[in-house]
C-alpha positions, 0 to 999 in steps of 0.5 A, a space after each residue: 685356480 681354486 681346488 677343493 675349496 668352497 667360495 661364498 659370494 653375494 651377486 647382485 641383480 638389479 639391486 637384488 642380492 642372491 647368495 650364490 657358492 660355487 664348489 670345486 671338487 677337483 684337488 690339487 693331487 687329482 690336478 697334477 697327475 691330469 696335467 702331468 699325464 697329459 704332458 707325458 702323452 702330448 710329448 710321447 704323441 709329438 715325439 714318436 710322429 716326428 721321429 715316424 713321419 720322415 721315414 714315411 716320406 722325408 717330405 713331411 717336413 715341409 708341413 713345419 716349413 722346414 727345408 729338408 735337412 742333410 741329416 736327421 741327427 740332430 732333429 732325430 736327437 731332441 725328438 729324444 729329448 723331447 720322449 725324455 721329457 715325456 718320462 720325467 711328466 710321466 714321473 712327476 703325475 706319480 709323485 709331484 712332491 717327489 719329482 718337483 725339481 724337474 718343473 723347473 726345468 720343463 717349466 723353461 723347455 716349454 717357453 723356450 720351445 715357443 720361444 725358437 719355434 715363434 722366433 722361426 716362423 717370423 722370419 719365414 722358416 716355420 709353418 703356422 702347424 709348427 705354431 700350433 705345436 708350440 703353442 700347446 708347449 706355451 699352454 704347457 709351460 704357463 700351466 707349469 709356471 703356475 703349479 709352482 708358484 702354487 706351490 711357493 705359496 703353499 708352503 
């Protein structure tokens, strides 16, 4: 991607040349904290709706193709995580320069997540709504991986 830069280029249209420029106002600062904020806010929404739903109706969990598990520990745990990790974005879009080490590690949990959740759904014990979820972690993920490789070439 191109951010706060001016790209000059020559179209041609049937044999006639037209100079043409295209502008992108949006830096890259402007960028990180869009980005980062809404992977603060994807995790919160994600987080607090898996930990609320099953207190609802345990049922809920049928709608990730999951079986009911005999406790909620260990889901009611990464769901934690997962809210954790919603601060550390949060933290990041305040000050990307300062809190870079932490996109690393997310950049990892984001393909990881894809990784489990596709890897269950081929097998059969995952719903294609549980795909969509990590679906948008990959999105995520991908968008990170490329913040820093940004980055490594920026500097």
């Amino acid at each position: 991607m191109v951010f706060g830069t001016c790209r000059k280029f020559t179209l041609e249209i049937l044999g006639a040349n037209f100079p043409c420029q295209i502008v992108i106002d949006m830096n890259r600062a402007k960028y990180h904290r869009l980005m980062y904020s809404f992977a603060a806010i994807w995790n919160w929404v994600l987080a607090i709706t898996f930990l609320v739903l099953p207190r609802i109706d345990i049922s809920y969990f049928s709608l990730a193709g999951d079986t009911i598990p005999p406790t909620l520990l260990w889901f009611d745990c990464f769901m934690g995580l997962v809210f954790a990790f919603g601060i550390g974005f949060y933290l990041v879009s305040l000050n990307p320069a300062k809190n870079h080490g932490l996109v690393k590690i997310a950049a990892f949990e984001k393909v990881w997540v894809f990784v489990i959740g596709i890897s269950y759904f081929l097998i059969g014990e995952a719903s294609l709504i549980l795909v969509g979820v990590v679906l948008g972690d990959l999105i995520f993920g991908l968008l990170f991986i490329e913040d820093l490789l940004a980055i490594r070439r920026a500097s």
